[in-house]
Rosetta silent file (secondary structure, phi, psi, omega in degrees, C-alpha in Angstrom):
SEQUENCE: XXXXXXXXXXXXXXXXXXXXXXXXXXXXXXXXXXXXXXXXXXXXXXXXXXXXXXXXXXXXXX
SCORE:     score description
SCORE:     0.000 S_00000001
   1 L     0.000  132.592 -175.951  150.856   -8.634   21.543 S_00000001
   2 L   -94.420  153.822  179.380  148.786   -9.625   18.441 S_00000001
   3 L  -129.702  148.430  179.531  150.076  -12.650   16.012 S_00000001
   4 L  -123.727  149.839 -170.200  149.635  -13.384   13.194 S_00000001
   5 L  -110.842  121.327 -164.188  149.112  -16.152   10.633 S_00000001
   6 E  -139.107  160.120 -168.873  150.423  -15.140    7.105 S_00000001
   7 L   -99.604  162.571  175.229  150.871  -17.064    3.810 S_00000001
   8 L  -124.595  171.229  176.220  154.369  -16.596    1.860 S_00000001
   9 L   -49.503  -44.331 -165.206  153.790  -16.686   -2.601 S_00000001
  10 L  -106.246   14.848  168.408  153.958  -20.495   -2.872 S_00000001
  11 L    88.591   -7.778  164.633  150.898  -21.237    0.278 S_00000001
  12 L   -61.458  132.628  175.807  153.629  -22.512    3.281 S_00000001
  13 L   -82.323  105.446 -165.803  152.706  -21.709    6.230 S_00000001
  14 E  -124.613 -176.261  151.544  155.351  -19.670    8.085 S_00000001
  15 L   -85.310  131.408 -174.837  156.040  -17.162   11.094 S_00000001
  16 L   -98.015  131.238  177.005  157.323  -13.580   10.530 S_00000001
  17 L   -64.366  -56.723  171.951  160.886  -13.527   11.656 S_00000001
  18 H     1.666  -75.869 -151.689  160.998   -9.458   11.429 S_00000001
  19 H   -74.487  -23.303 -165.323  159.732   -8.317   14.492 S_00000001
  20 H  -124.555   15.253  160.571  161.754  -10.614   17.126 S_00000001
  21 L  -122.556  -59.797 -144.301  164.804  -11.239   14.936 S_00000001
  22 L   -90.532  -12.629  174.182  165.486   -9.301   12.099 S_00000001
  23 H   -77.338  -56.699 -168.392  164.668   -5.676   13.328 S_00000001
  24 H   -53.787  -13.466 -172.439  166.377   -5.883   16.957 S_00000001
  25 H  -114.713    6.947  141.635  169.567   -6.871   14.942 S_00000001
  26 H   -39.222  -77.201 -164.989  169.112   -3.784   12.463 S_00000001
  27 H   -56.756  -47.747 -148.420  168.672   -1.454   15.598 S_00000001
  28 L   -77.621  -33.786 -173.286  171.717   -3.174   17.368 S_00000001
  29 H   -65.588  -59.292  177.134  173.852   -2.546   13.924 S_00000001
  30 H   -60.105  -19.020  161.807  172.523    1.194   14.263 S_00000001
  31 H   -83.821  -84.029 -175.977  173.397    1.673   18.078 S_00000001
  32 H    -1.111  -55.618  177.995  176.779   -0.061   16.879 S_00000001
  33 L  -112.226   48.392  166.538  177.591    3.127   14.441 S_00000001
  34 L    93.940  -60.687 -176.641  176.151    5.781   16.773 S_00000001
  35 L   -59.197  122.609  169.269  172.493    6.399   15.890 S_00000001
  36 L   -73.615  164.774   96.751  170.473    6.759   19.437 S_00000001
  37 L    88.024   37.550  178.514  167.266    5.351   20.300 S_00000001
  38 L   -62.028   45.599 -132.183  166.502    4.093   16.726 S_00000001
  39 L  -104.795  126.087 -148.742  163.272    2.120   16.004 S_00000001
  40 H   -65.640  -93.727 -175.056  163.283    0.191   12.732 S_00000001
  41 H    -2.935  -48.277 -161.810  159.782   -1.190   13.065 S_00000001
  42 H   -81.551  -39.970  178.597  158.030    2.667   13.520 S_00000001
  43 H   -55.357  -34.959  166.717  160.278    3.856   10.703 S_00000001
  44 H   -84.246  -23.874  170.728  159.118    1.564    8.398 S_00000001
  45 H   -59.077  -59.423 -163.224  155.388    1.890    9.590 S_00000001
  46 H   -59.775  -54.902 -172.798  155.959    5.849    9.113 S_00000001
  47 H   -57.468  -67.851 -169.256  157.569    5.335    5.697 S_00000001
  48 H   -37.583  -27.271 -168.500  154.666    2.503    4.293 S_00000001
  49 H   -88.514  -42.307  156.995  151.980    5.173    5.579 S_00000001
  50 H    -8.499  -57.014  179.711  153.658    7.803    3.915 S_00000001
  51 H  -111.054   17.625  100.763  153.572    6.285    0.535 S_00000001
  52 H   -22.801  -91.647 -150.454  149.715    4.856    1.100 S_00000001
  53 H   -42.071  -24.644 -145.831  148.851    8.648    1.486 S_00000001
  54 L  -107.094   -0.949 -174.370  150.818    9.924   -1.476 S_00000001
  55 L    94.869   -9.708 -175.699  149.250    6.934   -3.708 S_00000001
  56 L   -57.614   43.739 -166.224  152.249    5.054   -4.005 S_00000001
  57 L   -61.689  -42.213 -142.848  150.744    1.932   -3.276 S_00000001
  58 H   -93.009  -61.072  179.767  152.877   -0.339   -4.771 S_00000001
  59 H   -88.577   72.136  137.179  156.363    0.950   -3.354 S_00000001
  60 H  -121.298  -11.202 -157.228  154.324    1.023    0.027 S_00000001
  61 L  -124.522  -52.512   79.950  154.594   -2.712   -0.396 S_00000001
  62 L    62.383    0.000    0.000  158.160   -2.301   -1.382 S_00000001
């Protein structure tokens, strides 16, 4: 698994919560009301490259 070191807008140095907190309790919300085999993380990958290709750069960030 790769890690990463990322900056937030005012230069503190933090860890992104996302992948081992805030997604797994997305999917678990989403199992909760029914939707199978749901994976936030790919969905959001698929959507960001999506709107990279279409020029959307901006709402790719977004």
């Amino acid at each position: 698994m790769k890690k990463y070191i990322t900056f937030d807008l005012d230069g503190t140095l933090m860890q992104n919560p996302f992948v081992s907190y805030v997604f797994p309790e997305i999917e678990d919300i989403a199992k909760e009301k029914g939707v199978k085999d749901v994976s936030v993380k790919q969905l959001l990958v698929q959507e960001h490259n999506k709107r990279m290709g279409t020029g959307r750069i901006v709402d790719a960030y977004n």
